[in-house]
C-alpha positions as CSV (number, residue, x, y, z in Angstrom):
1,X,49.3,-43.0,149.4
2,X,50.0,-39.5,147.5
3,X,49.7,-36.4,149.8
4,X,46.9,-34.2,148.4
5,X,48.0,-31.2,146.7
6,X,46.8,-27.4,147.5
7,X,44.1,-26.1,145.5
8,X,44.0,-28.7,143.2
9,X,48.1,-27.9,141.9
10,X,49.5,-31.3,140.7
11,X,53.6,-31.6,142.1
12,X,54.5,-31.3,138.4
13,X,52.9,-28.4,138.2
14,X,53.8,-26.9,140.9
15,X,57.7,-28.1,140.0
16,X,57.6,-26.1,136.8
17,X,56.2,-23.2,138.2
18,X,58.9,-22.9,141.0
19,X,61.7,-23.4,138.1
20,X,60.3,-21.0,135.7
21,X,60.4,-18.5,138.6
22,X,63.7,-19.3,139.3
23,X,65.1,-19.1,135.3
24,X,63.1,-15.5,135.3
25,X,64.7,-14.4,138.3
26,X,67.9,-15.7,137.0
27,X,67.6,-13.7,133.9
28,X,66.7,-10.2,135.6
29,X,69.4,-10.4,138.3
30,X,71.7,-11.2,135.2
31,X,70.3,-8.6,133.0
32,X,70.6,-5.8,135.7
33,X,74.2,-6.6,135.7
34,X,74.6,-6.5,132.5
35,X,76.2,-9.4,131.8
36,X,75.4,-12.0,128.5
37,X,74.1,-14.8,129.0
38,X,77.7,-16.5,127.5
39,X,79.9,-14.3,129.7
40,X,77.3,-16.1,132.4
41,X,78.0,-19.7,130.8
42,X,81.6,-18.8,131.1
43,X,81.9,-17.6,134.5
44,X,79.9,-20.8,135.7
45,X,81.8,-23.5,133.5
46,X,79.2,-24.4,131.1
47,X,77.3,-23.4,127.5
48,X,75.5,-20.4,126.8
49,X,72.4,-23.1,125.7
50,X,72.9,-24.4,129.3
51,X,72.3,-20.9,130.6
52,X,69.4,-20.2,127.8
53,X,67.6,-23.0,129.7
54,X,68.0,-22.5,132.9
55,X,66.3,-19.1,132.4
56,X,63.7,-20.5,130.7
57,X,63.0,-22.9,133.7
58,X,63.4,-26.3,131.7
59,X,63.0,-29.4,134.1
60,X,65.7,-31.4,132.5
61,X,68.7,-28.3,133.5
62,X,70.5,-30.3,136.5
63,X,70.1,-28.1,139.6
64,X,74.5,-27.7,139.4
65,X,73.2,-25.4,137.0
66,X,70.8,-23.1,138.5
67,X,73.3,-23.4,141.5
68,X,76.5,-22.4,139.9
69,X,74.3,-19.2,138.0
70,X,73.1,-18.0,141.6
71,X,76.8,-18.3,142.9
72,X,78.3,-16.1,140.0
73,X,75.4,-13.6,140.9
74,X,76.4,-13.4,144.4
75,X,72.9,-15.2,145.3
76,X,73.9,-19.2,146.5
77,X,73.8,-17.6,150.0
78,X,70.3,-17.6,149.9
79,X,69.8,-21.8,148.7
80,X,71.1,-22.2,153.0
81,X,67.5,-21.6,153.9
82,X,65.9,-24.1,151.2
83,X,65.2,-27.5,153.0
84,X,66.5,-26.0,156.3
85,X,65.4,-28.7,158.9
86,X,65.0,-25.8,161.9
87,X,62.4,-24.9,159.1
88,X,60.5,-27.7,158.5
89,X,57.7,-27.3,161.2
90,X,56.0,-30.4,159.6
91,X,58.6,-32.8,159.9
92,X,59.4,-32.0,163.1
93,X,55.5,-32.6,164.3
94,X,56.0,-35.9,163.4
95,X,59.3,-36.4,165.0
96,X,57.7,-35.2,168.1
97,X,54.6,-37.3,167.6
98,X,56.6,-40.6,167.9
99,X,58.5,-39.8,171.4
100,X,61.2,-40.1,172.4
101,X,64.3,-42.1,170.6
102,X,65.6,-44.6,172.3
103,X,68.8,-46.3,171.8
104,X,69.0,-50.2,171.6
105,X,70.7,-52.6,173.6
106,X,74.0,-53.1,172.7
107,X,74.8,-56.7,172.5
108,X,78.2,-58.2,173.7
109,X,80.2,-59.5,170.9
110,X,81.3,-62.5,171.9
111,X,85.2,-63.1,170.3
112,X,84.9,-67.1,170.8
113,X,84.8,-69.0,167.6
């Protein structure tokens, strides 16, 4: 069953909204270097169009992209925190809310064919 979204947002929505943030921000830490968007393409190993869309947030950009433009700005370092497990207070609610692991019984292999 899907998890109900906040205020109504559908994932999509909210998807597109996070990567058009991400392109704009992109663009102005780019632009206050002032570098062009094909020295960027360049310096990451890919087409200027490639860089064109990323700014622009397009879903289809594969996130090597958006990566490789935040580690030519000097920014990957701040991706460590996205998806961080000591983060994810949910996840670890439901860890907690089955117990304890416990490790099965390891069976004797018996070598007698």
């Amino acid at each position: 069953m899907p998890r109900p979204t906040r205020i109504g947002r559908s994932p999509r929505a909210a998807v597109e909204e996070s990567l058009a943030r991400l392109g704009r921000n992109i663009r102005t830490a780019r632009l206050r270097r002032k570098l062009p968007q094909g020295a960027l393409a360049e310096r990451m190993g890919v087409s200027r169009f490639v860089v064109a869309d990323l700014e622009r947030g397009k879903p289809t950009t594969g996130v090597a992209a958006y990566l490789g433009a935040l580690w030519v700005l000097g920014l990957l370092g701040d991706m460590r925190a996205v998806a961080d497990p000591d983060r994810d207070d949910e996840g670890k609610a439901l860890e907690r809310a089955r117990g304890p692991r416990r490790a099965g019984l390891r069976r004797v292999l018996s070598d007698d064919f």
